[in-house]
C-alpha positions in Angstrom: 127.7 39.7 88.8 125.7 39.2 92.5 129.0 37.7 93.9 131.5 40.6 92.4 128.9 43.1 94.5 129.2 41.0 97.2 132.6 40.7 97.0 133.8 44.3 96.5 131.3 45.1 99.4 133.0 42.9 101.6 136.5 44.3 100.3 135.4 47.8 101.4 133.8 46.8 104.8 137.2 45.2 105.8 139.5 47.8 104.4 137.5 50.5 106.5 137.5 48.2 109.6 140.8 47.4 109.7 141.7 51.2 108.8 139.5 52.1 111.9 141.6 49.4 114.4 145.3 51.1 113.2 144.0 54.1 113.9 142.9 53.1 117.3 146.3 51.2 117.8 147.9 54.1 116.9 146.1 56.6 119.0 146.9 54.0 122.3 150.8 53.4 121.1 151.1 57.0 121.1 148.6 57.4 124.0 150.6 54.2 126.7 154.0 53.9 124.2 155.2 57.0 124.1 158.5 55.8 126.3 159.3 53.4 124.3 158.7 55.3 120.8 161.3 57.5 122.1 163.4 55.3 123.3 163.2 53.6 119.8 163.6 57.0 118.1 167.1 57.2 119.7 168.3 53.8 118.6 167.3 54.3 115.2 169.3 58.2 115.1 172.0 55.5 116.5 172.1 52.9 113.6 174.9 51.5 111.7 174.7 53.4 108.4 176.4 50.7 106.7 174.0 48.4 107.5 171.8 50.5 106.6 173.0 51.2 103.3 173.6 46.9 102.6 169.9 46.9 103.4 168.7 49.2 100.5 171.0 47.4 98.2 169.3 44.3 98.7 166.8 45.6 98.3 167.5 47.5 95.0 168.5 44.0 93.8 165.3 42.3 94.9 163.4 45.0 92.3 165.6 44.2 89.6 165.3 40.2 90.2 161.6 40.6 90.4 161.8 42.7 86.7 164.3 39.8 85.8 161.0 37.7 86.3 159.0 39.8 83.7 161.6 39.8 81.2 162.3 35.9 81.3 158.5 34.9 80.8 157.9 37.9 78.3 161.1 36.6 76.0 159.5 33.0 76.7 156.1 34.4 74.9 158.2 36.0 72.0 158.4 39.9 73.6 161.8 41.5 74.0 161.2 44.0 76.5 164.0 46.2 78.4 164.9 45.4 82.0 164.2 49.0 83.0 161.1 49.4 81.7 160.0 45.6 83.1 161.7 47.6 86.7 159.5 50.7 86.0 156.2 48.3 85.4 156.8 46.2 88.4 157.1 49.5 90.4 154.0 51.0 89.6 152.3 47.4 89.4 153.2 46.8 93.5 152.9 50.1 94.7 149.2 50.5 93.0 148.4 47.0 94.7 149.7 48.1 98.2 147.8 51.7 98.1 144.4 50.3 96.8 141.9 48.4 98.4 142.0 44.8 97.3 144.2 46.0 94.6 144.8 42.8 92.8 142.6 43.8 89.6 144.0 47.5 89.8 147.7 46.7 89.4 147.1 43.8 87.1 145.2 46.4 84.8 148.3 48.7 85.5 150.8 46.6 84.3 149.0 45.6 81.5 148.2 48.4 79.7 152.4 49.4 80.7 153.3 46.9 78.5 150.3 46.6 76.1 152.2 50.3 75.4 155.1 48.7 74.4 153.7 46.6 71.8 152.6 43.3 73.9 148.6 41.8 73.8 146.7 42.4 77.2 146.3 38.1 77.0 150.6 38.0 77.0 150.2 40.4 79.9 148.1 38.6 81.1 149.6 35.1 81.4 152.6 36.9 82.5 150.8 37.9 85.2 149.5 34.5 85.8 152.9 32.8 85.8 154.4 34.5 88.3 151.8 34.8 90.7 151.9 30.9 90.4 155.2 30.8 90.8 155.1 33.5 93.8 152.3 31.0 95.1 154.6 27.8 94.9 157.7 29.4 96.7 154.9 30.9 99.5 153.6 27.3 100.2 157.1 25.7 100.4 158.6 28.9 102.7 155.2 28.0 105.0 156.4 24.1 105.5 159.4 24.5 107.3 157.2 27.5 109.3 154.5 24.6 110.2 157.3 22.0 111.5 158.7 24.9 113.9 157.8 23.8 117.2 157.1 20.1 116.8 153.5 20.3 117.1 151.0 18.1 115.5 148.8 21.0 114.1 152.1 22.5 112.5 152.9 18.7 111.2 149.3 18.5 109.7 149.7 21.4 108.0 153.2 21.0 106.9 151.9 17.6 105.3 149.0 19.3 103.7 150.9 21.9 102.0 154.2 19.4 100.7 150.6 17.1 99.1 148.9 19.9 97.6 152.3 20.6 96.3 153.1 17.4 94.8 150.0 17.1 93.6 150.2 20.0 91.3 153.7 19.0 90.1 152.0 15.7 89.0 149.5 17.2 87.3 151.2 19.9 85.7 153.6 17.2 84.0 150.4 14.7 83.2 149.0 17.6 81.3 152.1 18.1 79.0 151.9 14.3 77.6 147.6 14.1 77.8 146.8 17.6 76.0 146.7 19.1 79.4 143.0 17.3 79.9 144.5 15.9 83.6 145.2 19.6 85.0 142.2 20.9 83.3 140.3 17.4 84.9 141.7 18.5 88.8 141.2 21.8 88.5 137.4 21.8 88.3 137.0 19.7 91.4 138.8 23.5 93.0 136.2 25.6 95.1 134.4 27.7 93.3 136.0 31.0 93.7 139.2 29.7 92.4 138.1 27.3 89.7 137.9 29.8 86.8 141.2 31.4 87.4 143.0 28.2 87.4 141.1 27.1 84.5 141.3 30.3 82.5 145.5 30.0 83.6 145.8 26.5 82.1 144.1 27.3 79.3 146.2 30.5 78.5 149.4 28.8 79.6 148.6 25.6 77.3 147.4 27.5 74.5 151.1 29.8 74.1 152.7 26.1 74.2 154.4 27.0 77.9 155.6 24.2 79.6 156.1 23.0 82.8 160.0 23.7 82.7 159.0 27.3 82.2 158.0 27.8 85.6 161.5 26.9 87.2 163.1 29.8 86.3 160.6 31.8 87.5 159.9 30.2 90.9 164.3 30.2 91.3 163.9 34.1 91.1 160.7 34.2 94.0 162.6 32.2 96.2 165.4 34.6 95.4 163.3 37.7 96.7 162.1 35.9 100.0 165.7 34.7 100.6 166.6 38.9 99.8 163.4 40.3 102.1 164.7 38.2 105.0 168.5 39.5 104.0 166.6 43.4 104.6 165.2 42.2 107.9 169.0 40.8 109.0 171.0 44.4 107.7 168.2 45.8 109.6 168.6 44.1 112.9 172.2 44.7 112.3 172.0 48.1 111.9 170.6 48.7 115.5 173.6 46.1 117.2 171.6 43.1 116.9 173.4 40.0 115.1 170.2 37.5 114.9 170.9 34.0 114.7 168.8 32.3 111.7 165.7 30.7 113.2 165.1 34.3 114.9 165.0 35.6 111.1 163.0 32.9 109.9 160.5 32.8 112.6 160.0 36.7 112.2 159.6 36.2 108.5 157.0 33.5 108.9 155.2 35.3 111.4 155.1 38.2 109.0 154.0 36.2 105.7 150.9 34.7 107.9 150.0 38.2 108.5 150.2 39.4 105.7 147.9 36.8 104.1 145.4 37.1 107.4 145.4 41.0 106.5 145.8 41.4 102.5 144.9 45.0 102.8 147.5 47.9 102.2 150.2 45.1 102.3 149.4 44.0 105.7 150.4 47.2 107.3 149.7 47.0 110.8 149.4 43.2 111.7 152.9 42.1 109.9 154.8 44.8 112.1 153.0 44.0 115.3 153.2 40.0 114.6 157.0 41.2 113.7 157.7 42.9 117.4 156.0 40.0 119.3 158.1 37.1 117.6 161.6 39.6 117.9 160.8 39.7 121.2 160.5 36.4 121.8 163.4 35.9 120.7 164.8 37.8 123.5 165.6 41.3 121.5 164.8 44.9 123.6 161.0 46.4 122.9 162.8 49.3 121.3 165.4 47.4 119.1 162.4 44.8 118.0 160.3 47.9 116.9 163.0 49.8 115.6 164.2 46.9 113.3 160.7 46.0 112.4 160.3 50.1 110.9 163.6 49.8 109.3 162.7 47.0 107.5 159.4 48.3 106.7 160.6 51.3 105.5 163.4 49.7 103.5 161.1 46.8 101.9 157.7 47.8 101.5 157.0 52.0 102.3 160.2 53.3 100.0 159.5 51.2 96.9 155.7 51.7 97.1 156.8 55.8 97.1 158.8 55.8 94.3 156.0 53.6 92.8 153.4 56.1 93.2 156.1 59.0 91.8 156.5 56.9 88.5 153.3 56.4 88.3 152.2 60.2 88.6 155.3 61.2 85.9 153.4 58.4 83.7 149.9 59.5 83.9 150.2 63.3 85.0 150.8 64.4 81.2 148.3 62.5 80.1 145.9 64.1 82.3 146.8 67.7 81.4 146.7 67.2 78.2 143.2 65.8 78.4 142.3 68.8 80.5 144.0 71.0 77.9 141.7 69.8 75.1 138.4 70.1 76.8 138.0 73.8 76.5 138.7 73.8 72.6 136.3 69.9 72.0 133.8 72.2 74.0 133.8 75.4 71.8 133.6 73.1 68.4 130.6 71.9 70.0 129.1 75.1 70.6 129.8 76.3 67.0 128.3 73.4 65.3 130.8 71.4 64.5 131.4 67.7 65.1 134.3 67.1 67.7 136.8 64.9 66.4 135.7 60.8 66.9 139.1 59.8 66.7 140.3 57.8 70.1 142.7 59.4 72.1 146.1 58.4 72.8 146.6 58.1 76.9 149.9 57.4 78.3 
């Protein structure tokens, strides 16, 4: 109980720190950048509306691939869900977690309850949940190793090796546990620090107990590594959009550069840190100020800011009605109160 305190303390002193330093960086782009943000302005009003257009359709096809995930564990666990209702639960689950403060537990609840509506238990949510994220986590950690080998160094080789072990070494135990009653994975996993030993230990347990296997994760990872193969596609429409045509490692290194951020900065998605780590490696790359921040907006925009909008609207048309008719009812549960008689006990339906 002391450490979730702690912890959501700690959430809320760095969300309202790091809110404080964009609005200082903004205040001193706008203050010293004001040239350039014009100059970017112009090159934007100047894109390539094809590319443009290519860009939201990969996009568009990276939300239905990451539905696509939903649906294949969910008909794994026995649900049969729609793909556009897995689409319209994956919207509101993301944009919830980008708009919220550490907004893991807030768009995992979210999602839940979505499809707990549709007839599926809040412990099938939640493994679904569960496999993903571990499958999102595996296709992170193998993206990061060719990242640590860029540059030959031996701190990027370190790593690299670390991250390709700690891989292998979950693959061996993952595949122990399916022939020994999953008592190796279950054995590993409690020598995990603290903070992460019950979720991996709660996540074996689940996943062990609806008699998943290991083979059940490949499809799932194949579709994660889809996505970061498609938000690196958005970043090259995006670049092409404002005359650039990058070669791959500029891509790649840009895309690295941004995941790192992102994981430095887990609040509101990063914002901030991922497009200024984004400008600097562009730029090293030898790509204008103005084109570098103009294609680092675009793809922004396009990847994160757009689908985190429509997010928020499908989450208002979901719980708006709800709300008014709760609203509605109070003046009437109120006046049977006043007259004497007993409100009704009867649990409300919420949307």
């Amino acid at each position: 109980m002391a450490s979730s305190v702690i912890r959501a303390r700690i959430n809320r002193f760095v969300t309202i720190a790091w809110l404080t330093c964009l609005a200082i960086l903004a205040a001193w782009v706008l203050f010293k950048g004001h040239d350039d943000l014009r100059a970017t302005w112009n090159e934007i009003r100047n894109a390539e509306l094809q590319w443009i257009a290519a860009a939201v359709v990969i996009q568009f096809i990276l939300l239905i691939i990451c539905a696509l995930t939903y649906l294949v564990i969910l008909r794994r666990l026995g649900h049969r869900l729609g793909l556009w209702r897995l689409f319209d639960a994956h919207m509101q689950r993301s944009s919830i977690s980008v708009v919220t403060p550490a907004g893991g537990p807030a768009s995992v609840y979210v999602f839940v309850r979505y499809v707990g509506q549709q007839g599926v238990p809040a412990e099938d949510g939640l493994l679904t949940i569960g496999v993903r994220s571990a499958s999102s986590t595996v296709t992170f950690i193998a993206v990061l190793i060719p990242a640590a080998l860029i540059g030959d160094s031996l701190a990027g080789g370190i790593i690299a090796a670390s991250m390709a072990a700690g891989l292998v070494t979950g693959g061996i135990a993952l595949f122990k546990g399916e022939r020994d009653e999953w008592q190796t994975p279950l054995r590993w996993s409690r020598r995990l620090p603290r903070w992460a030993r019950t979720r991996v230990l709660m996540f074996i347990i689940n996943f062990r107990d609806q008699g998943l296997k290991p083979v059940d994760l490949l499809t799932p990872m194949m579709l994660a590594l889809l996505v970061r193969v498609g938000v690196v596609g958005v970043l090259w429409a995006s670049l092409n959009a404002l005359g650039i045509s990058p070669s791959m490692q500029t891509m790649l290194n840009t895309y690295f550069a941004s995941l790192l951020a992102s994981t430095v900065v887990p609040v509101f998605a990063g914002a901030g840190a991922v497009e200024a780590v984004s400008i600097v490696a562009l730029r090293q790359a030898g790509i204008s100020n103005e084109i570098a921040i103009g294609a680092t907006l675009l793809w922004r925009l396009i990847d994160l800011w757009i689908p985190v909008g429509i997010g928020m609207l499908l989450h208002a048309r979901q719980e708006l009605p709800a709300l008014v008719h709760e609203q509605s009812r109070e003046p009437s549960s109120a006046g049977t109160v006043e007259s004497g008689i007993e409100p009704d006990n009867e649990p409300r339906e919420t949307a």
